[in-house]
FIKOLZA-1660 file (N, C-alpha, C; in steps of 0.1 Angstrom, whole numbers, plus 5000, padded with zeros to 4 digits):
% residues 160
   i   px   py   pz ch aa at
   1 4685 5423 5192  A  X  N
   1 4685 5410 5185  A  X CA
   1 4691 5411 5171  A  X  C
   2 4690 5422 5160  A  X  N
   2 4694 5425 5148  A  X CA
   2 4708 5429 5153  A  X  C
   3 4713 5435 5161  A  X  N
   3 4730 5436 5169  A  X CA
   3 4736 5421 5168  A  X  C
   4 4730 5412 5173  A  X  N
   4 4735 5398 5174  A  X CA
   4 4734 5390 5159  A  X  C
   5 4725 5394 5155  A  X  N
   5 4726 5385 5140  A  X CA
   5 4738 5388 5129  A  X  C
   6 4737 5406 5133  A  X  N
   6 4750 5406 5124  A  X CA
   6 4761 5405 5126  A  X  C
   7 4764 5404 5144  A  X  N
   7 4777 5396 5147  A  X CA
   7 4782 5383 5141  A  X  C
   8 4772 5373 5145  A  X  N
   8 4770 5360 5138  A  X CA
   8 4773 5360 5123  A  X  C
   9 4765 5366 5116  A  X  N
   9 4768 5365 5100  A  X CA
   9 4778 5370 5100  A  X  C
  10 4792 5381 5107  A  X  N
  10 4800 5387 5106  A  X CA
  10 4812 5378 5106  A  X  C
  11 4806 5370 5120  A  X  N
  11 4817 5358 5124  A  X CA
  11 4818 5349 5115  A  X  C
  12 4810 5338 5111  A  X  N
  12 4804 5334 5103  A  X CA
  12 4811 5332 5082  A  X  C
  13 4811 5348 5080  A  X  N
  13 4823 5351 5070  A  X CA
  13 4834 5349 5071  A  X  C
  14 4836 5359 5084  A  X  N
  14 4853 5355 5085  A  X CA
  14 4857 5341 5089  A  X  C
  15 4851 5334 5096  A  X  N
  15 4854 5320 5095  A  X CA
  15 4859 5314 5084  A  X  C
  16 4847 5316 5077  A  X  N
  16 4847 5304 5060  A  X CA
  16 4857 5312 5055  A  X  C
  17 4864 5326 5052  A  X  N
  17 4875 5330 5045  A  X CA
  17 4885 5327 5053  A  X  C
  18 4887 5323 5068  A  X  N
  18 4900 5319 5070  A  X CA
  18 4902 5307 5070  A  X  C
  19 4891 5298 5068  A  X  N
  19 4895 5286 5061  A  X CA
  19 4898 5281 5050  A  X  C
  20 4891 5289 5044  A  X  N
  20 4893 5288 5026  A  X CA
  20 4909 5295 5020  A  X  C
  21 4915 5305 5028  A  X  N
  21 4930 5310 5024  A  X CA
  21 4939 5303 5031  A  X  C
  22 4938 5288 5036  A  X  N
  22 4945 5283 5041  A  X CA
  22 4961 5275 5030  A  X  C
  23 4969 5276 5034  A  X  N
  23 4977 5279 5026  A  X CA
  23 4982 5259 5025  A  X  C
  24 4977 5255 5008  A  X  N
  24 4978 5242 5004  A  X CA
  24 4991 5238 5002  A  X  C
  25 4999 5249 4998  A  X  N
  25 5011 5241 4990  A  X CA
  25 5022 5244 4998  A  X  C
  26 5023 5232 5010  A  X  N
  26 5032 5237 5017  A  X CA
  26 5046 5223 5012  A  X  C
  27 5054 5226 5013  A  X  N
  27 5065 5218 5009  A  X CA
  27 5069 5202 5018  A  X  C
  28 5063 5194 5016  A  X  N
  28 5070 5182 5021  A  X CA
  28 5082 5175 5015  A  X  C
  29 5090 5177 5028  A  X  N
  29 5110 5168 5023  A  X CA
  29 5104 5158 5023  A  X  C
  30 5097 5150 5029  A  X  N
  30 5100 5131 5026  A  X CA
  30 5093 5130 5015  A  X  C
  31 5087 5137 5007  A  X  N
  31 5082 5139 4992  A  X CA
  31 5094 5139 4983  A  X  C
  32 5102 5149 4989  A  X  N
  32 5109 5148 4977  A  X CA
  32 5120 5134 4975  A  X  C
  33 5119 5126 4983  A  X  N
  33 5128 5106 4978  A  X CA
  33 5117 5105 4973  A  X  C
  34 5125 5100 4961  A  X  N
  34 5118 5089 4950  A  X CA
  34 5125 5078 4955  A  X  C
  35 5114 5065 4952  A  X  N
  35 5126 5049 4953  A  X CA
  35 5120 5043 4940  A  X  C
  36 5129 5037 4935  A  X  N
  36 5127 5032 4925  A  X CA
  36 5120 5016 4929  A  X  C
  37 5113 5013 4921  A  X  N
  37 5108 4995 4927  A  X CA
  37 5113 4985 4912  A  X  C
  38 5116 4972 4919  A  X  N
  38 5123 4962 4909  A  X CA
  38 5109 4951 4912  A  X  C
  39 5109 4947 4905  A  X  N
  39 5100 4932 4912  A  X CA
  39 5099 4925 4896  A  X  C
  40 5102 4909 4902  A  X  N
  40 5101 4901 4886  A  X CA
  40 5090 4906 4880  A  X  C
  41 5092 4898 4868  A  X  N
  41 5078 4901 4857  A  X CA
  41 5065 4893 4858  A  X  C
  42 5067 4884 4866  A  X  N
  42 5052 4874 4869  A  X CA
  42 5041 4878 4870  A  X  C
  43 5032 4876 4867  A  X  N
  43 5016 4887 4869  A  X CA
  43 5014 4895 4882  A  X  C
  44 5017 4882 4892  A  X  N
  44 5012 4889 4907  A  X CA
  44 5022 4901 4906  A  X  C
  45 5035 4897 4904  A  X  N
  45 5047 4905 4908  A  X CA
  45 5040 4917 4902  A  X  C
  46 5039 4919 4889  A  X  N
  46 5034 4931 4880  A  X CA
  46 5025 4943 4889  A  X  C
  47 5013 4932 4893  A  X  N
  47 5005 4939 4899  A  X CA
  47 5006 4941 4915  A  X  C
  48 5018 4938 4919  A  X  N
  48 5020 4944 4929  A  X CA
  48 5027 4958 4929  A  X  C
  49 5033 4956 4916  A  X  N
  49 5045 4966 4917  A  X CA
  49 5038 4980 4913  A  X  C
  50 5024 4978 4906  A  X  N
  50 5018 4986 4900  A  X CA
  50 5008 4994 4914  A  X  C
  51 5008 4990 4924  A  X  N
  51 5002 4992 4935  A  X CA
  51 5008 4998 4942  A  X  C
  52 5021 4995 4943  A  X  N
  52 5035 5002 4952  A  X CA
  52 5032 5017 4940  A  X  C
  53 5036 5017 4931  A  X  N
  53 5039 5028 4920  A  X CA
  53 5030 5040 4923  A  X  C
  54 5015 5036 4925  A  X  N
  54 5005 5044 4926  A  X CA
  54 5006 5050 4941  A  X  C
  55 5010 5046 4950  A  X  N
  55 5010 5049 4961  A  X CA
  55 5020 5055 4965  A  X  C
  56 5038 5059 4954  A  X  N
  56 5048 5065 4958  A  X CA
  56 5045 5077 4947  A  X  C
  57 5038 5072 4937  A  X  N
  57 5032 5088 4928  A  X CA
  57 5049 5094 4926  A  X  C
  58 5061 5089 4923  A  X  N
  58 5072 5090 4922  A  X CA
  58 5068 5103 4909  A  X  C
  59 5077 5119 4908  A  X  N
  59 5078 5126 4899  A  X CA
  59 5090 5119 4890  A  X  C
  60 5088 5118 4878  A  X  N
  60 5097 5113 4866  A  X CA
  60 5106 5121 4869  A  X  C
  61 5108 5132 4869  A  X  N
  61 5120 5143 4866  A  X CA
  61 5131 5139 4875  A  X  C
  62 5129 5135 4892  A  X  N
  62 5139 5132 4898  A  X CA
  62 5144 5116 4898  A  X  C
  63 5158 5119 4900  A  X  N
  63 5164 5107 4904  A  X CA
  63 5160 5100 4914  A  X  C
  64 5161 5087 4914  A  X  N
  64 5152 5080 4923  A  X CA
  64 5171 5078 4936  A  X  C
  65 5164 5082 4946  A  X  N
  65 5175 5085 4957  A  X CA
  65 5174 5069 4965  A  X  C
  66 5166 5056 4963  A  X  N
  66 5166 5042 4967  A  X CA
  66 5159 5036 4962  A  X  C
  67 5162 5027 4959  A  X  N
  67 5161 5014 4954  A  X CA
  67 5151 5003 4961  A  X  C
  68 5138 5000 4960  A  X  N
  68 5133 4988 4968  A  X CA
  68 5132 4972 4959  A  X  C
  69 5136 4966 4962  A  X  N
  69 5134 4952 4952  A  X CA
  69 5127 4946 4961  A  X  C
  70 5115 4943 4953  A  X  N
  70 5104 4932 4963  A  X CA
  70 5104 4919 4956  A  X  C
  71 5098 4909 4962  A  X  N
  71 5094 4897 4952  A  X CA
  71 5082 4892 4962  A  X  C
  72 5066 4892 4957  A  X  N
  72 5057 4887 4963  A  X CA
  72 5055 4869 4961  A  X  C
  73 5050 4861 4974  A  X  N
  73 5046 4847 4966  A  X CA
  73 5035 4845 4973  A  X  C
  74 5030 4834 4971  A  X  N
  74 5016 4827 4977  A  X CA
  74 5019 4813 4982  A  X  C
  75 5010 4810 4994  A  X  N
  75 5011 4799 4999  A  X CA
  75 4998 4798 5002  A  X  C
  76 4996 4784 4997  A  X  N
  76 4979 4781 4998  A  X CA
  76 4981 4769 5006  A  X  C
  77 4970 4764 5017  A  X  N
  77 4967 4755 5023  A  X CA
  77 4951 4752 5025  A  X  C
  78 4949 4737 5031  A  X  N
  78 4935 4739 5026  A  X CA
  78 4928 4738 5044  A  X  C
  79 4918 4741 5049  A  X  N
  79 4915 4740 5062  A  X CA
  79 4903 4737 5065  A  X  C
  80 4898 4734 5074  A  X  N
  80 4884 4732 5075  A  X CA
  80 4876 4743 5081  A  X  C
  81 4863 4742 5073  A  X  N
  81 4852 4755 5075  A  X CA
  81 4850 4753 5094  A  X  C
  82 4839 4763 5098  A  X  N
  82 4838 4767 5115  A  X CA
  82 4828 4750 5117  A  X  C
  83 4820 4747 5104  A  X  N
  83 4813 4735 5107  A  X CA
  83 4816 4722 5110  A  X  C
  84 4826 4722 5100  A  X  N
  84 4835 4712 5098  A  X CA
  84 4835 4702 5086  A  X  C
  85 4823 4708 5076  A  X  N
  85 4816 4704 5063  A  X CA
  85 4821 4706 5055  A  X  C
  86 4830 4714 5055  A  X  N
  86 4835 4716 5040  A  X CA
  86 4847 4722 5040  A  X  C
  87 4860 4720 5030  A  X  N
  87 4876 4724 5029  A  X CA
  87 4875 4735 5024  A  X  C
  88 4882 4744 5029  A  X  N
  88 4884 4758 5025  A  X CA
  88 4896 4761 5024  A  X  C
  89 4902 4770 5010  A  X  N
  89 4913 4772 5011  A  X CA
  89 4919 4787 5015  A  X  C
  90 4933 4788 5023  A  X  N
  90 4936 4797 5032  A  X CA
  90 4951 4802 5023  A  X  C
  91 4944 4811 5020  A  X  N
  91 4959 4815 5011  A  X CA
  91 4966 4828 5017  A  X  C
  92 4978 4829 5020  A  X  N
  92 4988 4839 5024  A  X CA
  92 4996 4844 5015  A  X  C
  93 5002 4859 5014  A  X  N
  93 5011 4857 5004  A  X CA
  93 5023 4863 5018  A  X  C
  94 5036 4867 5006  A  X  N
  94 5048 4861 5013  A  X CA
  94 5056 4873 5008  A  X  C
  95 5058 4888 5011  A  X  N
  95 5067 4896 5004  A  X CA
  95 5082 4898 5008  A  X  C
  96 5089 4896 5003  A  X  N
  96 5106 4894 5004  A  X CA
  96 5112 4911 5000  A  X  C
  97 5116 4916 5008  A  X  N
  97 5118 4929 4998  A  X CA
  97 5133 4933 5005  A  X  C
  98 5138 4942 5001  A  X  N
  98 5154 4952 5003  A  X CA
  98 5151 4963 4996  A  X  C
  99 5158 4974 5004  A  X  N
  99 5158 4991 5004  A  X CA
  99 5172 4992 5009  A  X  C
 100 5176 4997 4994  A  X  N
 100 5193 5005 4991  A  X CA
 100 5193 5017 4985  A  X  C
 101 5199 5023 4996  A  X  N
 101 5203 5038 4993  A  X CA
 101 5210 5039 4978  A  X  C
 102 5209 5046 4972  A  X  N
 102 5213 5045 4960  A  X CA
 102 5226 5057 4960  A  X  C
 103 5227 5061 4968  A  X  N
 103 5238 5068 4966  A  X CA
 103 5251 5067 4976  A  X  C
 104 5249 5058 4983  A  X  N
 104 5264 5053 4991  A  X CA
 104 5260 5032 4987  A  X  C
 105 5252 5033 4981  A  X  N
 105 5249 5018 4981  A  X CA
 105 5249 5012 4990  A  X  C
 106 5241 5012 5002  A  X  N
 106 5243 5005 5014  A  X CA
 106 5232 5000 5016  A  X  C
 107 5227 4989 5022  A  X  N
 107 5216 4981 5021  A  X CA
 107 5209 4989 5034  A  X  C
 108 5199 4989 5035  A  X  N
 108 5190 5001 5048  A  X CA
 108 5183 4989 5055  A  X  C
 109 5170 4981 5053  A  X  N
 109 5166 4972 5052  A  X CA
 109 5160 4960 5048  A  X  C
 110 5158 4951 5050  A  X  N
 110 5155 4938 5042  A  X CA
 110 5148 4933 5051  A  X  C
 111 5145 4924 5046  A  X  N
 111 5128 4915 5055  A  X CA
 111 5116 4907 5049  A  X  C
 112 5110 4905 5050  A  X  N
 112 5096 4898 5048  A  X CA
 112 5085 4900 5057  A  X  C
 113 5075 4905 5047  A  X  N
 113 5062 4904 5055  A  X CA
 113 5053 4893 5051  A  X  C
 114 5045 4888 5056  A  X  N
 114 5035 4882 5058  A  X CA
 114 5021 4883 5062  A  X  C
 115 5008 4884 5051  A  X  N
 115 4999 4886 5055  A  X CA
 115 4986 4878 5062  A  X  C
 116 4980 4887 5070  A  X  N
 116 4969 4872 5072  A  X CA
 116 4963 4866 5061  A  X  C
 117 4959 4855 5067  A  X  N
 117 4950 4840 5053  A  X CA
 117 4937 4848 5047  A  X  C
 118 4937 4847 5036  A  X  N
 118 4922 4852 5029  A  X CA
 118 4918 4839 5025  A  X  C
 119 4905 4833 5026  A  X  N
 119 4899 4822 5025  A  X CA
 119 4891 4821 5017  A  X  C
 120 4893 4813 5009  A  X  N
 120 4884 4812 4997  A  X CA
 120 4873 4797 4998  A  X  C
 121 4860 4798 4991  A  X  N
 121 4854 4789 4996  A  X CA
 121 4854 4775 4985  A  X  C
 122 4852 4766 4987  A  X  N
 122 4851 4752 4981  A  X CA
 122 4838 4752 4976  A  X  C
 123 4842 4750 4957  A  X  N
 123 4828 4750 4951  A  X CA
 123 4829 4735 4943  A  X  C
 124 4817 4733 4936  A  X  N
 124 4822 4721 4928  A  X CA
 124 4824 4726 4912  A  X  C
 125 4829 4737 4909  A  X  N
 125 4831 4743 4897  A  X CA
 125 4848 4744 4897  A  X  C
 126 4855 4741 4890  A  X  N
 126 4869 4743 4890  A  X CA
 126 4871 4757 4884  A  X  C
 127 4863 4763 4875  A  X  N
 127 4866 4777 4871  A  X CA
 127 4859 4787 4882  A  X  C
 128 4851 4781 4888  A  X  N
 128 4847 4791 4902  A  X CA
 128 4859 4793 4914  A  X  C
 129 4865 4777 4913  A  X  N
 129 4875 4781 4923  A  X CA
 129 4887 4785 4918  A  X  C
 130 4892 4785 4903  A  X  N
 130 4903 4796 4900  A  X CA
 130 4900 4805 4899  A  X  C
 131 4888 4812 4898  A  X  N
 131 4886 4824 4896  A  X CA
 131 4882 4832 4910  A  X  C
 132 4880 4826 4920  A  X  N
 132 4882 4829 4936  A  X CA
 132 4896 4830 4935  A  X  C
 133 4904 4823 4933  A  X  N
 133 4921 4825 4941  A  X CA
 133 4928 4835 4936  A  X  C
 134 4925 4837 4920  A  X  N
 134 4931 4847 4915  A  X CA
 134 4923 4861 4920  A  X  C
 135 4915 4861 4926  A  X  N
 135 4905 4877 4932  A  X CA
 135 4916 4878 4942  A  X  C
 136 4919 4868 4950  A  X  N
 136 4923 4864 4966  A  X CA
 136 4939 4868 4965  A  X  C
 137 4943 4862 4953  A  X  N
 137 4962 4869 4954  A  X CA
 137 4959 4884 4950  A  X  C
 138 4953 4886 4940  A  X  N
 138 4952 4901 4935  A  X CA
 138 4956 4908 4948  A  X  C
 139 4937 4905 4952  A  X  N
 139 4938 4914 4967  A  X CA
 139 4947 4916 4981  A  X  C
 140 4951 4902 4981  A  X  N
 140 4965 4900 4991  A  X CA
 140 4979 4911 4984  A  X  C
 141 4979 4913 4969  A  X  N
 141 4984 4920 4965  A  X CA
 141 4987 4938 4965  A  X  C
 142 4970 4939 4966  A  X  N
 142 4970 4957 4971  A  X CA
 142 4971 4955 4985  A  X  C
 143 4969 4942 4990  A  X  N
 143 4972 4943 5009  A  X CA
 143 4985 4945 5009  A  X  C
 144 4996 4938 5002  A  X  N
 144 5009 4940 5007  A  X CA
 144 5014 4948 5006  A  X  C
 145 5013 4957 4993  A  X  N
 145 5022 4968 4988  A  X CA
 145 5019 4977 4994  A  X  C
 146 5004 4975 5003  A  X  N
 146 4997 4990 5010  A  X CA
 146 5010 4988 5024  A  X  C
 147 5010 4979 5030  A  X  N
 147 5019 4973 5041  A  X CA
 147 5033 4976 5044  A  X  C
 148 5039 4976 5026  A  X  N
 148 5053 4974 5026  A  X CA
 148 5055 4989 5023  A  X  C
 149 5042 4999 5017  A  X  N
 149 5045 5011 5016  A  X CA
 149 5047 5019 5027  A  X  C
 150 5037 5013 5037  A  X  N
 150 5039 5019 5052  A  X CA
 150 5053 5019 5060  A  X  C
 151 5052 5006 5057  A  X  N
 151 5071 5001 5066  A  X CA
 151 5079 5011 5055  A  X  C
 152 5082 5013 5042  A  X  N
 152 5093 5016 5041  A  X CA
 152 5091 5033 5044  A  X  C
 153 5083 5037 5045  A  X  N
 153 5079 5054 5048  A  X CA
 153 5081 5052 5061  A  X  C
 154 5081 5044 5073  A  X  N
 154 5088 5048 5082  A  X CA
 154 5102 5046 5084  A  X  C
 155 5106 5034 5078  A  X  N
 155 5120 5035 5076  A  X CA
 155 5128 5049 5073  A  X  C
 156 5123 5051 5060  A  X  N
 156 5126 5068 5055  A  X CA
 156 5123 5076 5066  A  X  C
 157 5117 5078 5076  A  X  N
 157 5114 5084 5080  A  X CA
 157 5127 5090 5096  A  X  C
 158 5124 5079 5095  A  X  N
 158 5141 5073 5106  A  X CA
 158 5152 5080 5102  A  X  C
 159 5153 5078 5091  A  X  N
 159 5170 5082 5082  A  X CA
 159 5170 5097 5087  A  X  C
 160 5159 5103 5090  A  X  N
 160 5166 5118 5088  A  X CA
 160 5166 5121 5103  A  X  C
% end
C-alpha cells in the first residue's frame, strides 16, 4: 500500500511540472498584421473604434500592414411590447466598413453588418429614455466591433 502511494505522489509531481514548463511564448504570424482603424469622430464612432483597438492590442512599433475604415449608425424604430400595452423601442445599429491592404493598395473587403434589435423600454421620464438608448448604442457598439473583429480575422486569415 506505501509502494502505491508513492507511485501516485511520484506521478502526481511529474504531472504538475510538465504542465507548468509548458512552453508560453510560442510565436503567432497572424499576430504579427497590425491594421490600422479610421472611423469618423462622432461619439458612437469614437467608442467603437476604441473597442476594435482593444481587441487588435496593435504593437506601436510596427507598421500597420491594412487599413480598416468603419463607420457605425443606428436605426431606431418603435414596436409593440409581447402584451400589446406598451411601445418599445428597437434600435439596430448599421456598420459599413472596408479592409485595404496597405501595401499593394487593393481593396480585400467591404460590407456591412447588421446587428440584432436591442430594445429599450417606454418610460414616462424623457431623461430615463435617453439615458436607456444611449446604454443601448454603447452596447450595440462593443457588439459590433466584437463582430467585425471576428469577420476581419478570418478574412486575414484566408489571405495566407
Amino acid at each position: 500500500m506505501f509502494f502505491i502511494k508513492k507511485i501516485f505522489v511520484f506521478l502526481l509531481i511529474i504531472i504538475t511540472f510538465g504542465c507548468a514548463s509548458y512552453n508560453i511564448n510560442k510565436t503567432n504570424f497572424n499576430n504579427l498584421r497590425t491594421v490600422s482603424i479610421e472611423t469618423p469622430s462622432d461619439k458612437y464612432n469614437v467608442i467603437f473604434k476604441e473597442y476594435l483597438k482593444r481587441r487588435y492590442n496593435n504593437k506601436k512599433n510596427l507598421k500597420p500592414s491594412f487599413t480598416l475604415k468603419a463607420n457605425i449608425s443606428f436605426n431606431s424604430n418603435e414596436t409593440m411590447s409581447v402584451s400589446g400595452l406598451a411601445v418599445l423601442n428597437s434600435t439596430n445599429a448599421i456598420v459599413k466598413y472596408s479592409l485595404k491592404d496597405n501595401n499593394s493598395n487593393t481593396l480585400i473587403k467591404s460590407g456591412s453588418i447588421k446587428t440584432f434589435p436591442a430594445l429599450s423600454s417606454s418610460s414616462n421620464s424623457l431623461y430615463s429614455n435617453e439615458e436607456s438608448i444611449k446604454h443601448i448604442k454603447e452596447r450595440l457598439s462593443q457588439s459590433s466591433a466584437n463582430k467585425l473583429y471576428l469577420l476581419i480575422e478570418v478574412i486575414l486569415r484566408k489571405l495566407d
